[in-house]
VODRENKE-319126 format. One record per residue (C-alpha): x, y, z; residue in one letter. Coordinates in pm, 1 decimal. Layout:
N
        X        Y        Z resn
        X        Y        Z    a
...
***
This chain:
119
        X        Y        Z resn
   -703.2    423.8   -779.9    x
   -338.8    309.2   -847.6    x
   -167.6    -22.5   -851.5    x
    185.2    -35.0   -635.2    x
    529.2   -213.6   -659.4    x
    579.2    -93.9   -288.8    x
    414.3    146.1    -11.6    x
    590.6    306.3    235.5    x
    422.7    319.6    632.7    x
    434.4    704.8    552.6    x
    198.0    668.8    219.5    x
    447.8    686.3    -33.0    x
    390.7    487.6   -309.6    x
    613.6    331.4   -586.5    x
    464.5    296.3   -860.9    x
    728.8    222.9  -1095.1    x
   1082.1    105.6  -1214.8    x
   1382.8    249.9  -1392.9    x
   1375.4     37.7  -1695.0    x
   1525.9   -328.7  -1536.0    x
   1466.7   -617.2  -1756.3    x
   1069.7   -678.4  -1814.0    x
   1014.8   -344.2  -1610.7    x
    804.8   -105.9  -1690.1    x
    999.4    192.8  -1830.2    x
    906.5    502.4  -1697.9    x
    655.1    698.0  -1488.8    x
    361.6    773.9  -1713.0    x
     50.8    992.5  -1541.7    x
     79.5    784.0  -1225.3    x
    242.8   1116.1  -1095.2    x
     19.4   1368.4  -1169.8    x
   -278.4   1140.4  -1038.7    x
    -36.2   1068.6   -726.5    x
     -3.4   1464.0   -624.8    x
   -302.9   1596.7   -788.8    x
   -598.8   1343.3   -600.1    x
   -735.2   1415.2   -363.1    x
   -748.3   1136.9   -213.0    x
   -549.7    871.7   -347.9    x
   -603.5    442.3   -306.4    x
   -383.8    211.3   -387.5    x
   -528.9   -178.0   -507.2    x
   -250.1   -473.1   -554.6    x
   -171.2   -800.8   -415.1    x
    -23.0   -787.9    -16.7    x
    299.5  -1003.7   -136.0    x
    501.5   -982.0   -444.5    x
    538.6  -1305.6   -664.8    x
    870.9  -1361.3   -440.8    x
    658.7  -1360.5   -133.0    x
    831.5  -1019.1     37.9    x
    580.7   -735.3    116.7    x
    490.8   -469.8    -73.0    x
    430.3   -241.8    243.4    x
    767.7   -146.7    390.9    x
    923.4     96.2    608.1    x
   1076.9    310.3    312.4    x
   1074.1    240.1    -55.8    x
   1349.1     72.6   -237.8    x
   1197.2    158.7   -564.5    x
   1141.9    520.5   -739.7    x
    888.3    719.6   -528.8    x
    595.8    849.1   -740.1    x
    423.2   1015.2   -456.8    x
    561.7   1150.2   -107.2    x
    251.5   1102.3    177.5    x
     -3.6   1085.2    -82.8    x
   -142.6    742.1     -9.0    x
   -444.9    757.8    139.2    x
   -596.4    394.0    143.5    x
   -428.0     25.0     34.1    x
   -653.6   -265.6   -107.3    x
   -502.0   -567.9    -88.2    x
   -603.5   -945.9    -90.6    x
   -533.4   -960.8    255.7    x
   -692.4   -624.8    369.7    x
   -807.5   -263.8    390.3    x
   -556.1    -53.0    522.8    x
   -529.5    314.2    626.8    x
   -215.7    507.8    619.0    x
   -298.7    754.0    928.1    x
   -113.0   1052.8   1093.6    x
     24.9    686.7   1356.3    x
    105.0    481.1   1094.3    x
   -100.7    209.6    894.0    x
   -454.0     77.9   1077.2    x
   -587.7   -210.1    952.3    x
   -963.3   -149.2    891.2    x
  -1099.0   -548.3    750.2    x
   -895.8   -850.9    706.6    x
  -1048.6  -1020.4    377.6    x
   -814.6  -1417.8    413.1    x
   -910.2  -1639.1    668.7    x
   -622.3  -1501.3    917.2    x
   -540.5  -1334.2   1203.1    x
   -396.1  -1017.5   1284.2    x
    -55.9  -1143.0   1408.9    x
    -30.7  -1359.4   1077.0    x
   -118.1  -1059.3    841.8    x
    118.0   -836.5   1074.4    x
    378.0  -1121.0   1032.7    x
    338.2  -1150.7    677.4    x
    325.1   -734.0    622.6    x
    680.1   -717.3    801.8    x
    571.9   -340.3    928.9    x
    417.2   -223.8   1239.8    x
     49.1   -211.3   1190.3    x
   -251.6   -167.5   1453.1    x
   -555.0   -359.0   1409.0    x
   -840.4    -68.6   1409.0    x
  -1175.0   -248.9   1208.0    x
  -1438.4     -6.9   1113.2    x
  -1773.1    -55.5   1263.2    x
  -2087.0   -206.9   1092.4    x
  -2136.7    229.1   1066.5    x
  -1805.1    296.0    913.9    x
  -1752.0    317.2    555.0    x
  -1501.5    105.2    407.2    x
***
C-alpha cells in the first residue's frame, strides 16, 4: 500500500518530488516496494488540494514505478488499472459516474464488482 502525487492510466505511479519547496526530497523505499510487490495499491485523495486529478494520462512528476499499479483507493472510488485502461469497481461519494469521470479528467469505464466480487 502506497500513497500517490499522481497515477498514470497505464499504472505508473509518482510517488515523489525532486526537492521543490515543502517537497519531499527524494525517493526513499517507495521503489523497491513499487517493483518488488506483487501486487501493488495505491490509497490517496481523488483531487489534489488545487482540485486537478491525481489520475492522468502520463505523469508530470518522477515515476517511481512503470505498470506496477495494481489497484487505486481513493475518496471517490475503487479503481482497477486493467490490460483496457482504469475500471471503476465502487463509487464511495454520493455521485455519478459521469461526475467522477468528469472530475478524474481520464477515460474510465464504469465496471462495479458484484455482491461475489472481492473488493
Amino acid at each position: 500500500m502506497l500513497g500517490a502525487f499522481q497515477i498514470s492510466v497505464t499504472g505508473d505511479l509518482a510517488n515523489w518530488s525532486t526537492g521543490a519547496p515543502d517537497a519531499i526530497p527524494a525517493v526513499g523505499g517507495a521503489m523497491d516496494l513499487a517493483i518488488g510487490a506483487r501486487k501493488v495499491y495505491v490509497m490517496t485523495e481523488h483531487l489534489t488540494k488545487k482540485g486537478e486529478s491525481k489520475l492522468v494520462n502520463s505523469c508530470s512528476y518522477p515515476v517511481t514505478g512503470v505498470g506496477c499499479v495494481d489497484r487505486i483507493y481513493t475518496d471517490l472510488a475503487i479503481i482497477d488499472v486493467t490490460d483496457t485502461g482504469l475500471a471503476v469497481r465502487q463509487i464511495f461519494a454520493d455521485l455519478s459516474f459521469d461526475e467522477l469521470q468528469k472530475l478524474s479528467g481520464v477515460h474510465m469505464r464504469y465496471e462495479p464488482l458484484t455482491q461475489t466480487g472481492a473488493v
